[in-house]
DSSP file (Angstrom, degrees, kcal/mol; ACC not computed):
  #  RESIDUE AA STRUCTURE BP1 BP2  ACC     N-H-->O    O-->H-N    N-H-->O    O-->H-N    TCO  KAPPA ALPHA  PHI   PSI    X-CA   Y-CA   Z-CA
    1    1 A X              0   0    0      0, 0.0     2,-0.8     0, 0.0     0, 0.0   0.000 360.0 360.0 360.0 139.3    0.0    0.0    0.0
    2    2 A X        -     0   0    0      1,-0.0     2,-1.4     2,-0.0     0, 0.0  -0.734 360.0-132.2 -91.9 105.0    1.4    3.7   -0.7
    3    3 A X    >   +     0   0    0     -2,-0.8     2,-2.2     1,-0.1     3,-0.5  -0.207  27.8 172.8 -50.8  76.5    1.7    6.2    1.9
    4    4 A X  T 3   +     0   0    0     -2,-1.4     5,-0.3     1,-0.2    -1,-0.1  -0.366  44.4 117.5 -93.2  76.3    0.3    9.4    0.5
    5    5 A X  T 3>  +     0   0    0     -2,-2.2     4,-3.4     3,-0.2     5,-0.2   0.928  69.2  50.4 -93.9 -58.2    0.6   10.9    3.8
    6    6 A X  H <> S+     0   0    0     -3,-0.5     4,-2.5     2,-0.2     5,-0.3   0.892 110.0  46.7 -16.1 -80.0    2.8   13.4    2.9
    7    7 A X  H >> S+     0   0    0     -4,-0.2     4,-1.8     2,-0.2     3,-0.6   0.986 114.6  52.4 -46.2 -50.1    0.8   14.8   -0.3
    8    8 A X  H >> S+     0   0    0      1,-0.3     3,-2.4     2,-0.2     4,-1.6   0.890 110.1  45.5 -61.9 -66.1   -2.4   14.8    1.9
    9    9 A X  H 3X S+     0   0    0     -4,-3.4     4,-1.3    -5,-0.3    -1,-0.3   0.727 108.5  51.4 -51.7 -11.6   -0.8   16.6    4.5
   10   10 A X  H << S+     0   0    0     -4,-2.5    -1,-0.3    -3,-0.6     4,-0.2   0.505 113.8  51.7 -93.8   3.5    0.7   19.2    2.0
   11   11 A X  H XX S+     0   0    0     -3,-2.4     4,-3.5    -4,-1.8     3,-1.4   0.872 102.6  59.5 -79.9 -72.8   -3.2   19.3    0.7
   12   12 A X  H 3X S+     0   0    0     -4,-1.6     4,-1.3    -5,-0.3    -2,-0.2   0.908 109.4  39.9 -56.7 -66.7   -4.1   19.9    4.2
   13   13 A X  H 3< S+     0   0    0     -4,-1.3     4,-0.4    -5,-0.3    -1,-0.3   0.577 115.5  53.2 -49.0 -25.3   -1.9   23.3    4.3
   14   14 A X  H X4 S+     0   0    0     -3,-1.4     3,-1.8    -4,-0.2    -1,-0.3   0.894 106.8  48.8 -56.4 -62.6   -2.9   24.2    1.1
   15   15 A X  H >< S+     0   0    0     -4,-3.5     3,-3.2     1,-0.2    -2,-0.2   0.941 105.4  61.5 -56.2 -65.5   -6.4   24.1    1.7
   16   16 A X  T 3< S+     0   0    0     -4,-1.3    -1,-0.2     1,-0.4    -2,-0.1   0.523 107.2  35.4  38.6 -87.2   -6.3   25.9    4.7
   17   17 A X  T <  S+     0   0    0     -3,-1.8    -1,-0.4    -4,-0.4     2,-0.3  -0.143  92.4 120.8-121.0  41.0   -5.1   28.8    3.9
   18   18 A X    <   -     0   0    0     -3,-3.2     2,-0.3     4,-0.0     6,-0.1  -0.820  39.0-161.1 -99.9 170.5   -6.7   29.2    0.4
   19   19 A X        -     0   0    0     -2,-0.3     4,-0.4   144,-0.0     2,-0.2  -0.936  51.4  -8.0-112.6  87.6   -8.9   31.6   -0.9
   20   20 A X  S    S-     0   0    0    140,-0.4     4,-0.1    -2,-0.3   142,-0.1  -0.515  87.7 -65.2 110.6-178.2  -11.1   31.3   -4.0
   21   21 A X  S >>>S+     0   0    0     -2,-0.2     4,-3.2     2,-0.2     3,-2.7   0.964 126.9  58.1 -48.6 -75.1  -11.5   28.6   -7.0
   22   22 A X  H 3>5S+     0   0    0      1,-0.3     4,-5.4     2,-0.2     5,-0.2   0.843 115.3  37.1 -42.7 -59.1   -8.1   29.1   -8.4
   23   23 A X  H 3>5S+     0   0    0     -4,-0.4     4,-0.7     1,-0.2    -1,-0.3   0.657 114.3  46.2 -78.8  -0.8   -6.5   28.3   -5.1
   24   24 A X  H <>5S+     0   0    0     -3,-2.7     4,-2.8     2,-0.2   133,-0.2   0.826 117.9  49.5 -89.2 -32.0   -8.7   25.4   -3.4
   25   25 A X  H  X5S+     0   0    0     -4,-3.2     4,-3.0     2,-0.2     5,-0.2   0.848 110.7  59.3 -74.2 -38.1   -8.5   23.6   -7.5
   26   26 A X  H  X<S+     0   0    0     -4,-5.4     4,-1.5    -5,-0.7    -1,-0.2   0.871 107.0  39.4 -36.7 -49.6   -4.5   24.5   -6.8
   27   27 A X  H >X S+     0   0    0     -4,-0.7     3,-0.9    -5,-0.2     4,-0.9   0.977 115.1  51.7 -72.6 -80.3   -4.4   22.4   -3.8
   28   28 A X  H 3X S+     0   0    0     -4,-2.8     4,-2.0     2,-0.2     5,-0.3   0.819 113.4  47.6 -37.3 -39.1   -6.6   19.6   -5.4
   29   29 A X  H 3X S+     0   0    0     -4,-3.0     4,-3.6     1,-0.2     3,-0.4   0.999 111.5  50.8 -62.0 -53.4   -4.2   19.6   -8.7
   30   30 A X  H XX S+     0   0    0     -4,-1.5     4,-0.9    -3,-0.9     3,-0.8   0.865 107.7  46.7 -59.9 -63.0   -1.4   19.4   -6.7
   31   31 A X  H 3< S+     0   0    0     -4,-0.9     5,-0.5     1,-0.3     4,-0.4   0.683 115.6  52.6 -62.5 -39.9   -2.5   16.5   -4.5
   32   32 A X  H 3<>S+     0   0    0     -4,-2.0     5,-3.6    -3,-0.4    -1,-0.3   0.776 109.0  47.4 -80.0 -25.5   -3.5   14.8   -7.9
   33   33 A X  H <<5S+     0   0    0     -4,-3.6    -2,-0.2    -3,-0.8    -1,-0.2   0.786 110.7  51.3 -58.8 -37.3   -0.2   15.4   -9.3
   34   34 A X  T  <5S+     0   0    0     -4,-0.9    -2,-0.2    -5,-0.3   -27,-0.2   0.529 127.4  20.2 -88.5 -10.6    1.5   14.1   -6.1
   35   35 A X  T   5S+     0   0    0     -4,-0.4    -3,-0.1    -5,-0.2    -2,-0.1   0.517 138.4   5.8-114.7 -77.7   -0.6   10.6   -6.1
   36   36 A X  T   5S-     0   0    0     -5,-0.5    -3,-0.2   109,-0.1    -4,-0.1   0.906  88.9-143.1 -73.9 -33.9   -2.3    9.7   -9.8
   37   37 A X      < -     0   0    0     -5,-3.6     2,-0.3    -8,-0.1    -4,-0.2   0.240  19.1-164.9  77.0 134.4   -0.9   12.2  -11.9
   38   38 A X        -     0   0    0     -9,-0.1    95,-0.3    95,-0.0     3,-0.2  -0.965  19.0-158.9-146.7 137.8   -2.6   13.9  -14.7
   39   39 A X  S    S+     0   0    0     93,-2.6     2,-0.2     1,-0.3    94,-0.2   0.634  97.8  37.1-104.8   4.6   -1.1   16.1  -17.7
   40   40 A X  E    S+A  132   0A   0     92,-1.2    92,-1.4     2,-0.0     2,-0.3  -0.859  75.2 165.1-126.3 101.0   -4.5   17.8  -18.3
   41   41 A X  E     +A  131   0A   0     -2,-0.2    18,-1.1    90,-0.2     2,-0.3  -0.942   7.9 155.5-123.4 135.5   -6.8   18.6  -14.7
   42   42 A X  E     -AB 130  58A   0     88,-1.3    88,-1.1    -2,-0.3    16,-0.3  -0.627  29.4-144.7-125.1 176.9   -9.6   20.9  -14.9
   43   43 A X  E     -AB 129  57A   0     14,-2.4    14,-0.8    -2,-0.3    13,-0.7  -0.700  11.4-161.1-144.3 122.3  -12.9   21.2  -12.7
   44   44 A X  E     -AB 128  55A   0     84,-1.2    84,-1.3    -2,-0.3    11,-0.3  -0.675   9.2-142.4 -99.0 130.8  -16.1   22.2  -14.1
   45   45 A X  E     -AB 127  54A   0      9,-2.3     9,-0.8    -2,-0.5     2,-0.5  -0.546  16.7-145.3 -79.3 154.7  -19.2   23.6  -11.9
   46   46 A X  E     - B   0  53A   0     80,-2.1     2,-0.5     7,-0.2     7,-0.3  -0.990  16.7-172.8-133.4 132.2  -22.6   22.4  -13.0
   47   47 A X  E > > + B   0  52A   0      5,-3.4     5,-2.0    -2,-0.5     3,-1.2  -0.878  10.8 176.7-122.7  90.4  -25.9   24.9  -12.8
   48   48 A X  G > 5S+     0   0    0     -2,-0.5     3,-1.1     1,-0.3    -1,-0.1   0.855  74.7  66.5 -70.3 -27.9  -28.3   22.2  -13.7
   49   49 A X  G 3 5S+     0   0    0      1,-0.3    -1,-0.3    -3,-0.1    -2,-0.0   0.719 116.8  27.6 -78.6  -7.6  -31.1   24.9  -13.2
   50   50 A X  G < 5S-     0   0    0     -3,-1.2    -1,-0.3     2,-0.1    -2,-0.2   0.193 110.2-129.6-142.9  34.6  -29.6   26.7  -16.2
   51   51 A X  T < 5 +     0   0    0     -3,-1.1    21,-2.0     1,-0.2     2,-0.3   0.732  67.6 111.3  35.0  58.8  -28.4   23.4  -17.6
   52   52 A X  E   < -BC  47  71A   0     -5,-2.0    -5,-3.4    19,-0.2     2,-0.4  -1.000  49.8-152.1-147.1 155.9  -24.6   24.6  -18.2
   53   53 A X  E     -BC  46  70A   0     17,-3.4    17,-1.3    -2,-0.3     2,-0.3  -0.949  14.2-158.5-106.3 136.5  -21.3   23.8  -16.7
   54   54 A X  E     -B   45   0A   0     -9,-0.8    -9,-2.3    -2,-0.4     2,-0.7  -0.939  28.1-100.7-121.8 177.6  -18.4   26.1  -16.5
   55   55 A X  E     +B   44   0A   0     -2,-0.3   -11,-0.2   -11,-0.3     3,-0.1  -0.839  32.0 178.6 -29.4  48.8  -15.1   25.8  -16.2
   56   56 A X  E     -     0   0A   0    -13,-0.7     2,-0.2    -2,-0.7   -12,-0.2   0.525  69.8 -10.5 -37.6 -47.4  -13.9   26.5  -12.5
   57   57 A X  E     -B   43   0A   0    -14,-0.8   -14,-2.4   -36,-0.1     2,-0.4  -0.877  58.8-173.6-179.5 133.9  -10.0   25.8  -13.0
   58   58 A X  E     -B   42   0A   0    -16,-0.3     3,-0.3    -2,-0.2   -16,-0.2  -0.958  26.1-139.5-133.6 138.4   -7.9   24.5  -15.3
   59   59 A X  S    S+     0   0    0    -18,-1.1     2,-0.2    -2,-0.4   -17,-0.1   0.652 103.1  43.2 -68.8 -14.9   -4.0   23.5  -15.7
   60   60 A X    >>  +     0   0    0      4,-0.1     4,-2.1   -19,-0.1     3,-0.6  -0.734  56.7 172.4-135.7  92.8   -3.9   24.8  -19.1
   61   61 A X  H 3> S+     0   0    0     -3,-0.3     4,-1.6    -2,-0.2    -1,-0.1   0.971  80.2  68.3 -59.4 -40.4   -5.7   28.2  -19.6
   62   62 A X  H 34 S+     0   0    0      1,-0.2    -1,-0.2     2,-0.2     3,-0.1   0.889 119.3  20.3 -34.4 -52.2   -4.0   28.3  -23.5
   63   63 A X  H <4 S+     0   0    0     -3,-0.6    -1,-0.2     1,-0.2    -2,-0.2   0.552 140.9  26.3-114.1 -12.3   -6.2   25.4  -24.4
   64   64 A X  H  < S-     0   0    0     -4,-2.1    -2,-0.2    -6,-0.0    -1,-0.2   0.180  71.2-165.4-154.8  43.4   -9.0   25.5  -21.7
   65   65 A X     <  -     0   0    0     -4,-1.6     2,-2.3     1,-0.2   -10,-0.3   0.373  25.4-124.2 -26.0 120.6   -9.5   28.8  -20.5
   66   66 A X  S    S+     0   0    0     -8,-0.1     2,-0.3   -10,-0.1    -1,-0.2  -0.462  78.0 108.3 -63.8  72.8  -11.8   29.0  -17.0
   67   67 A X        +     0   0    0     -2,-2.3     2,-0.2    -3,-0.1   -12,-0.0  -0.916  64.3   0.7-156.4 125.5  -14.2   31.4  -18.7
   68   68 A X        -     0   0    0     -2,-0.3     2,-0.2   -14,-0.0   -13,-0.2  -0.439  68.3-107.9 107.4-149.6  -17.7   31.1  -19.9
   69   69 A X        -     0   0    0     -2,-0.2     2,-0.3   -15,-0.2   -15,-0.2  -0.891  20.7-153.3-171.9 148.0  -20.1   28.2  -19.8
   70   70 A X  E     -C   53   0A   0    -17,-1.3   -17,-3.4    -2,-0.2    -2,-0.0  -0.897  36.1 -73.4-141.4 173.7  -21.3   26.0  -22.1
   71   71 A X  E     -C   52   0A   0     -2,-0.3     2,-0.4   -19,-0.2   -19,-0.2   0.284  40.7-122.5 -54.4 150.7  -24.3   23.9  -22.5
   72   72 A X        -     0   0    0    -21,-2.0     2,-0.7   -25,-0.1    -1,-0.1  -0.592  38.0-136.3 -82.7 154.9  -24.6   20.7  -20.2
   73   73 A X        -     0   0    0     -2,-0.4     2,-0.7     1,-0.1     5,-0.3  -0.929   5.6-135.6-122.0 111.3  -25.0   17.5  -23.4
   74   74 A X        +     0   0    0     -2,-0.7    -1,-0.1     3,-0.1    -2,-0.1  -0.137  57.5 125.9 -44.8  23.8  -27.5   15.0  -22.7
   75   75 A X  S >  S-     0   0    0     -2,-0.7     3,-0.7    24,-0.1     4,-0.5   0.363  79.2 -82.4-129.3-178.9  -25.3   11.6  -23.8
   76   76 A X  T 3> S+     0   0    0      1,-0.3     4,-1.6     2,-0.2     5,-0.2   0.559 130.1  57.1 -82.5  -8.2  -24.4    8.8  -22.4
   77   77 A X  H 3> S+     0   0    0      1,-0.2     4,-1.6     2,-0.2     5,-0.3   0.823 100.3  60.9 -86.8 -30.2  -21.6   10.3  -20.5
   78   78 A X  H <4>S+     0   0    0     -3,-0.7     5,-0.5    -5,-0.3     4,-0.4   0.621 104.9  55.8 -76.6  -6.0  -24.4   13.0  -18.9
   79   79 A X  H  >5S+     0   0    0     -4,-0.5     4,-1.8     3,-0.2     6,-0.5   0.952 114.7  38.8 -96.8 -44.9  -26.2    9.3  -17.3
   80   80 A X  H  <>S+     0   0    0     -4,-1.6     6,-1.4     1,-0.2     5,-0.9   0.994 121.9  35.5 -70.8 -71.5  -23.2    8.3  -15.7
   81   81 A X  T  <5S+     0   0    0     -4,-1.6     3,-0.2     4,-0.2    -1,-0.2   0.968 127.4  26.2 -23.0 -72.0  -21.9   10.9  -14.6
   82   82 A X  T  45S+     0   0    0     -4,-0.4     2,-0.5    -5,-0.3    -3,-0.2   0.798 130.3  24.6 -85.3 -27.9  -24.7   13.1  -13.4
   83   83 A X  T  <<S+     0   0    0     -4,-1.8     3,-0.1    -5,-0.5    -1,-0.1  -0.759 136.8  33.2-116.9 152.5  -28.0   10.5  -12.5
   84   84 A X  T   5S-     0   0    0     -2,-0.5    -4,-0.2    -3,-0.2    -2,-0.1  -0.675  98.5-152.4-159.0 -25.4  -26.0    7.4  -11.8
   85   85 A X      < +     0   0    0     -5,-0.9     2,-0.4    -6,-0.5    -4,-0.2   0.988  44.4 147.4  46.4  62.5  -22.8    9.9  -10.3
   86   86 A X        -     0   0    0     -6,-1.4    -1,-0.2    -3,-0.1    30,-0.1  -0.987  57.4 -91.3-121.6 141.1  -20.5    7.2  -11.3
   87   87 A X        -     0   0    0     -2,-0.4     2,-0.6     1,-0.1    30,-0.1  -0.309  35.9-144.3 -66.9 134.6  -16.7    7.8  -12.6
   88   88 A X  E     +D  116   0A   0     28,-0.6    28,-1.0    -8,-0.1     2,-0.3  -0.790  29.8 168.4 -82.2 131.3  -16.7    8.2  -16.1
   89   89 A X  E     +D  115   0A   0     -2,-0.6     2,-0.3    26,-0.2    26,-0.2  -0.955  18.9 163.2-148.7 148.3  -13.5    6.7  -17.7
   90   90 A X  E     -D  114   0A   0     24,-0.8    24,-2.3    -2,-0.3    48,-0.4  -0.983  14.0-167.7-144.4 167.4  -12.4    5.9  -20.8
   91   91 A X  S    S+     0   0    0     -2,-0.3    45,-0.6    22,-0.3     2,-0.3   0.383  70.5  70.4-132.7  20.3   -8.4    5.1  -21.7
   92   92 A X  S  > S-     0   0    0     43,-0.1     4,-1.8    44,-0.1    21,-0.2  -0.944  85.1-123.1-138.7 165.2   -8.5    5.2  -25.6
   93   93 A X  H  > S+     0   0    0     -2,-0.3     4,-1.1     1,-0.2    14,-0.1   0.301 113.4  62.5-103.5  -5.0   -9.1    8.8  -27.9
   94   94 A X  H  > S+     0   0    0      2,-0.2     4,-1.1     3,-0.1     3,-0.4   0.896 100.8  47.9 -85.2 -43.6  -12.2    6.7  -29.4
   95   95 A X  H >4 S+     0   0    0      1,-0.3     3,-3.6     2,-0.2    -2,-0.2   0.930 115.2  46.7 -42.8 -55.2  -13.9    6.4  -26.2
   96   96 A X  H >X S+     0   0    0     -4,-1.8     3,-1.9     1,-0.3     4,-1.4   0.760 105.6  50.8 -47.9 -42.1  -13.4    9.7  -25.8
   97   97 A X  H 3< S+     0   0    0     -4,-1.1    -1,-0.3    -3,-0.4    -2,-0.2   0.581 101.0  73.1 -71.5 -12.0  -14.5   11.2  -29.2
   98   98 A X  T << S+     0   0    0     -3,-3.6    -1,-0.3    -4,-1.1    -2,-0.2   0.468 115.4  17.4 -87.8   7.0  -17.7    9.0  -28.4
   99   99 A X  T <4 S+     0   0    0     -3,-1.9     2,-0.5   -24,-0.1    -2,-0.2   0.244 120.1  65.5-145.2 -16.3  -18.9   11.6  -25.7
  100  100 A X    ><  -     0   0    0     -4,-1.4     3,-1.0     1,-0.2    -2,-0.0  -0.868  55.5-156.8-154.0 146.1  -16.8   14.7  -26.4
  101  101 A X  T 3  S+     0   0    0     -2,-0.5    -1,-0.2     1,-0.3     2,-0.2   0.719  88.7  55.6 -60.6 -36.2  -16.8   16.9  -29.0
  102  102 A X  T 3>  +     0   0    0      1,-0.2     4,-2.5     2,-0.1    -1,-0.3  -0.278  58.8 125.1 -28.2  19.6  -13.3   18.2  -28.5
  103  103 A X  H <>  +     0   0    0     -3,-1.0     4,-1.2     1,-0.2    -1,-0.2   0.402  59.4  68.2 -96.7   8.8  -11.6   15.3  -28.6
  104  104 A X  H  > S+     0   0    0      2,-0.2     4,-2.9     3,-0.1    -1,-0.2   0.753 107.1  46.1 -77.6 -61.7   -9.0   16.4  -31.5
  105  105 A X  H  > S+     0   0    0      2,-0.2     4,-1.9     1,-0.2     5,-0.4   0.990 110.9  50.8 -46.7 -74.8   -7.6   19.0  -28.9
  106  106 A X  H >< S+     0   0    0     -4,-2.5     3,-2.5     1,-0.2    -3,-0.2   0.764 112.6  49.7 -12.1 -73.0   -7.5   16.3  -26.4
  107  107 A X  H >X S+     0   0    0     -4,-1.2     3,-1.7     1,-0.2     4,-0.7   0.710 108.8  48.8  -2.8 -83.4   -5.9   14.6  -28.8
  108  108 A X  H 3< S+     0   0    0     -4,-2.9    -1,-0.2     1,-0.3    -2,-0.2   0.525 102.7  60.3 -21.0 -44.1   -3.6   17.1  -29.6
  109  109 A X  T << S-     0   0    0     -3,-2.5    -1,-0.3    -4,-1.9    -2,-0.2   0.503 118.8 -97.6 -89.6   8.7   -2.6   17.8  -26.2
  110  110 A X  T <4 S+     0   0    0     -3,-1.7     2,-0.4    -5,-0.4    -3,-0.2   0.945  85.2 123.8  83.9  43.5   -1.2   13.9  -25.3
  111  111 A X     <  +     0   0    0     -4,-0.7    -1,-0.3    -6,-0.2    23,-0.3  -0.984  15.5 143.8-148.8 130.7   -4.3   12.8  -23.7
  112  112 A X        +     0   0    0     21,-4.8   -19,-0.2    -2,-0.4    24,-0.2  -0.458  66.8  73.1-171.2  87.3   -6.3    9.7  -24.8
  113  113 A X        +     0   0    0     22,-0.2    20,-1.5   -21,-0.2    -1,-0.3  -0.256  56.5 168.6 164.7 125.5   -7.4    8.7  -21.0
  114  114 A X  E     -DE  90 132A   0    -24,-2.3   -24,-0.8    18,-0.2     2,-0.3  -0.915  15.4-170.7-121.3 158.7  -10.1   10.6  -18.8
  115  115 A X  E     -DE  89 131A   0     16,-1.3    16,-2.5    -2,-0.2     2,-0.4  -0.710  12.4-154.3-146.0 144.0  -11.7    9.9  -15.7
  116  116 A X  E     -DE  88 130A   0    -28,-1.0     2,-0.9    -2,-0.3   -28,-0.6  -0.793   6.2-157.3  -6.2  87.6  -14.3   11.9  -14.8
  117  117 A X  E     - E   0 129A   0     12,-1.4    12,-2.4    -2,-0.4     2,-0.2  -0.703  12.9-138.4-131.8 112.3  -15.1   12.3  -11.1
  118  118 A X  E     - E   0 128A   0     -2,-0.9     2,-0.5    10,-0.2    10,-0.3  -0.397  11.2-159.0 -45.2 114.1  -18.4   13.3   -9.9
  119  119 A X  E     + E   0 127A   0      8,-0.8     8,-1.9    -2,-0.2     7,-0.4  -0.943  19.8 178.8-137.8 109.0  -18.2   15.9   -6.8
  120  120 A X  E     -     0   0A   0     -2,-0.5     2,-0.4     5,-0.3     5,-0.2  -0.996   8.8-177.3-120.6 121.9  -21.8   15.7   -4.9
  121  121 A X  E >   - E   0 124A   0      3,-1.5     3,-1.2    -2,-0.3    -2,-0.0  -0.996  67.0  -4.3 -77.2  87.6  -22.4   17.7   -1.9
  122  122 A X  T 3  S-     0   0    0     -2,-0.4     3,-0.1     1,-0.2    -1,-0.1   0.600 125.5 -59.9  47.0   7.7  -25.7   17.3   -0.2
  123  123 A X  T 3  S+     0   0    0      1,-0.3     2,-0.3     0, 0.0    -1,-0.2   0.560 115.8 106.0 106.0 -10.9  -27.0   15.3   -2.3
  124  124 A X  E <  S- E   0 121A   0     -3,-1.2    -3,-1.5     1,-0.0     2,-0.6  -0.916  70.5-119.5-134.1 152.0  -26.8   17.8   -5.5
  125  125 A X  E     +     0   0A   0     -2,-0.3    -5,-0.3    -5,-0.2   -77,-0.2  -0.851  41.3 167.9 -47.1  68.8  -24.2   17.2   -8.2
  126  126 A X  E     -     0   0A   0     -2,-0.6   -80,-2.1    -7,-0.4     2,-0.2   0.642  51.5 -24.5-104.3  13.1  -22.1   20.3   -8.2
  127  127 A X  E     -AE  45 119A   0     -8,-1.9    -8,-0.8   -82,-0.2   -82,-0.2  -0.883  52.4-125.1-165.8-154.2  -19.3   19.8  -10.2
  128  128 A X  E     -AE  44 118A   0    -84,-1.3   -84,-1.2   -10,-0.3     2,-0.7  -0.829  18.5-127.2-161.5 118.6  -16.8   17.2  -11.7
  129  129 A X  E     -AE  43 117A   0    -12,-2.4   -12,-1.4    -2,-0.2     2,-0.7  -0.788  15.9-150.4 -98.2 142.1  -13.2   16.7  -11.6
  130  130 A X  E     +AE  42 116A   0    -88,-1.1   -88,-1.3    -2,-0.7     2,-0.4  -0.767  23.3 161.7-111.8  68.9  -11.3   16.3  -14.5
  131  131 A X  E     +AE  41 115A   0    -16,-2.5   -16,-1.3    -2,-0.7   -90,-0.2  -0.935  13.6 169.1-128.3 111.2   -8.0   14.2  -14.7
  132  132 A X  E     +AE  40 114A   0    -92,-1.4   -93,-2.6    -2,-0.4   -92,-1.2  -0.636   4.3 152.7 -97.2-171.2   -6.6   12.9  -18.4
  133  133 A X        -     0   0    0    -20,-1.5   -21,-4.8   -95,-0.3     3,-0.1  -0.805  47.2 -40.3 174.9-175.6   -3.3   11.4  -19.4
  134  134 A X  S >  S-     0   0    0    -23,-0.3     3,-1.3    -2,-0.2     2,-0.7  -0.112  81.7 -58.7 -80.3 169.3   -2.0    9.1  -22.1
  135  135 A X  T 3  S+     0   0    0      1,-0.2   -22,-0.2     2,-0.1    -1,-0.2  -0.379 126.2   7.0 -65.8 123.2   -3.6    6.1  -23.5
  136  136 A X  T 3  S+     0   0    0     -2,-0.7    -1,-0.2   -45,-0.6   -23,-0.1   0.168  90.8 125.2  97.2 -15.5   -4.3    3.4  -20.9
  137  137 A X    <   +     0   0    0     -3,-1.3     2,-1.5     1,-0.2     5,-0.2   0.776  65.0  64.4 -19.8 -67.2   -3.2    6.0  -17.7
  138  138 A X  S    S+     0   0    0     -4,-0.4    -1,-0.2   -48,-0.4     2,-0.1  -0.319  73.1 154.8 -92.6  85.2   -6.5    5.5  -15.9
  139  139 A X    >>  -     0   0    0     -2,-1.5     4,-2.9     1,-0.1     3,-0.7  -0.418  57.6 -93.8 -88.1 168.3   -6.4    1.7  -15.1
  140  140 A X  H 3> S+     0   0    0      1,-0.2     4,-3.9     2,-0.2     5,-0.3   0.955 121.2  60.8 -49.2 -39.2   -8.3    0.2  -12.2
  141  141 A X  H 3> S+     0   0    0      1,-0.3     4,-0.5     2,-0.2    -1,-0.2   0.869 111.4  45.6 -58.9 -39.3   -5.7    0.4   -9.7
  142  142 A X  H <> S+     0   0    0     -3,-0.7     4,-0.6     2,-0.2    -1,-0.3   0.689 101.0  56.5-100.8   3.1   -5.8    4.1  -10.2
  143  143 A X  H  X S+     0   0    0     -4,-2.9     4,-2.3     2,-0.2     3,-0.4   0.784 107.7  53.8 -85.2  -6.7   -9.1    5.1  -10.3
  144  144 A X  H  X S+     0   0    0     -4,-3.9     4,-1.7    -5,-0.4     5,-0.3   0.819 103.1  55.8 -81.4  -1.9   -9.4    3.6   -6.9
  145  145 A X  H  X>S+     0   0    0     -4,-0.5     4,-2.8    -5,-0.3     5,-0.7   0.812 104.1  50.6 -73.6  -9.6   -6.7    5.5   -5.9
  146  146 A X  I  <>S+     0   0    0     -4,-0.6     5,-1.1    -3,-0.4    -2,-0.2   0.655 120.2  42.9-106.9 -29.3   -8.6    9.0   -7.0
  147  147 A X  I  <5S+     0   0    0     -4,-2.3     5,-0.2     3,-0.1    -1,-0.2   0.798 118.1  39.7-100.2   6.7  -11.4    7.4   -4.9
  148  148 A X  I  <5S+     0   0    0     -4,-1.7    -2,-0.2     3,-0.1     4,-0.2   0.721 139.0  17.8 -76.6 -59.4   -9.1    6.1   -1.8
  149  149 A X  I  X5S+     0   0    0     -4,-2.8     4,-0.7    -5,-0.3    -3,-0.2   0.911 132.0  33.6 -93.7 -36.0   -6.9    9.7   -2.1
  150  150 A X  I  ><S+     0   0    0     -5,-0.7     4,-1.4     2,-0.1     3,-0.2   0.865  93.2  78.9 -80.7 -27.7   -8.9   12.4   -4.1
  151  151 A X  H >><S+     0   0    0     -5,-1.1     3,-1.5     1,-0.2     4,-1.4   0.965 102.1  39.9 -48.5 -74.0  -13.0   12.0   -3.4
  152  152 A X  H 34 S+     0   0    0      1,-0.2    -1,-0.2    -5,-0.2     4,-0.1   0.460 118.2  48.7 -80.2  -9.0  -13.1   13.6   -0.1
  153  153 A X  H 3X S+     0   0    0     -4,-0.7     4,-3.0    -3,-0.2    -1,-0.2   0.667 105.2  58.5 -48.8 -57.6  -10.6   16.5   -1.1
  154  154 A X  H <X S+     0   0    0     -3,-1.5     4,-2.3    -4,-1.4    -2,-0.2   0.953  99.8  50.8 -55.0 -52.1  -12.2   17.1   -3.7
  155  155 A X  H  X S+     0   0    0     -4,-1.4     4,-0.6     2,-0.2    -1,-0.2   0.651 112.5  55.5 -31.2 -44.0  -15.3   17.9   -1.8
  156  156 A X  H >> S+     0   0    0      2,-0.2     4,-1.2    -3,-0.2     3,-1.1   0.959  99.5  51.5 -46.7-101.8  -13.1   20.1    0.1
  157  157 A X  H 3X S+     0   0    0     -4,-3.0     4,-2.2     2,-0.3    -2,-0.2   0.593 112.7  55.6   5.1 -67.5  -11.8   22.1   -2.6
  158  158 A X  H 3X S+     0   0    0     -4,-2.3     4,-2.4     1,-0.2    -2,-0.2   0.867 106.5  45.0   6.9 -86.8  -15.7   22.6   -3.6
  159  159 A X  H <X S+     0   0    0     -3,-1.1     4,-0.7    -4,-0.6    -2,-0.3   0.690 111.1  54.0 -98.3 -35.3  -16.8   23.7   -0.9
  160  160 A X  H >< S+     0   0    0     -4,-1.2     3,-1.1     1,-0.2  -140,-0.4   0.920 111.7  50.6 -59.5 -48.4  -13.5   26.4   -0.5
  161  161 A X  H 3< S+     0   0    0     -4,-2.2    -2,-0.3     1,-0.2    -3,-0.2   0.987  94.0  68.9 -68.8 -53.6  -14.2   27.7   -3.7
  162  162 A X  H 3<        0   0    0     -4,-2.4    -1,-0.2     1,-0.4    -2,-0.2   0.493 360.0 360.0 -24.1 -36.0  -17.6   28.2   -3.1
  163  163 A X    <<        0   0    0     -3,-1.1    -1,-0.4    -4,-0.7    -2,-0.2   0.386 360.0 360.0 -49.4 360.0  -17.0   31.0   -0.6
């Protein structure tokens, strides 16, 4: 078993003392950096009551700039995610292209692996976090580590930004 004591506790100090989105999604990247590792991690907010997401924080503003919102897509990726709240993952650039329209950029960037991790609060769906990689990255062994190290951070994170 791996001893991510360290990262969590440099997560705990982070978290702490941040302030806003930018820095509570800081801490969470960093923590995901330090356990699963990602080379694209973003987090989208969801406003189901005006059935858009935006873009909370991103690791690469050049290609995925936190700014606007765009429409939430009914698909099969919105049933898992969002009523089933189950991690989406797929670890090849077809899966992907079979749920998001972007998926040439992905491409582009060295990512053909997602997972998808539902962030619920109360009960209500408010966001998702975002972690891709290369093809094959997100194997079992690590999405239970993003739900062993990252769920209840994430949550965290959330809820910092929210202020």
């Amino acid at each position: 078993m791996n001893d991510y004591s360290q990262a969590i506790a440099q997560f705990d100090a982070a978290i702490a003392e941040a302030k806003g989105a930018d820095q509570a999604f800081g801490a969470l990247q960093a923590l995901v950096q330090a356990t699963v590792g990602a080379k694209l991690f973003t987090y989208m907010s969801v406003d189901m009551a005006n059935e858009v997401a935006r873009r909370a924080y991103t690791s690469d503003p050049a290609n995925y700039p936190a700014s606007g919102t765009k429409p939430i897509r009914y698909n099969s990726w919105f049933d898992i995610v969002h009523k089933e709240r189950r991690y989406f993952v797929a670890n090849t650039i077809e899966a992907i292209a079979e749920v998001f329209p972007d998926y040439e950029l992905i491409d582009s960037l060295g990512c053909q692996s997602v997972v998808n991790m539902p962030v619920v609060i109360g009960g209500e769906l408010v966001g998702t976090v975002n972690m891709l990689d290369v093809t094959g990255y997100y194997t079992p062994e690590r999405v239970q580590m993003i739900r062993d190290v990252i769920a209840v951070p994430a949550k965290l994170a959330a809820l910092v930004a929210a202020r």
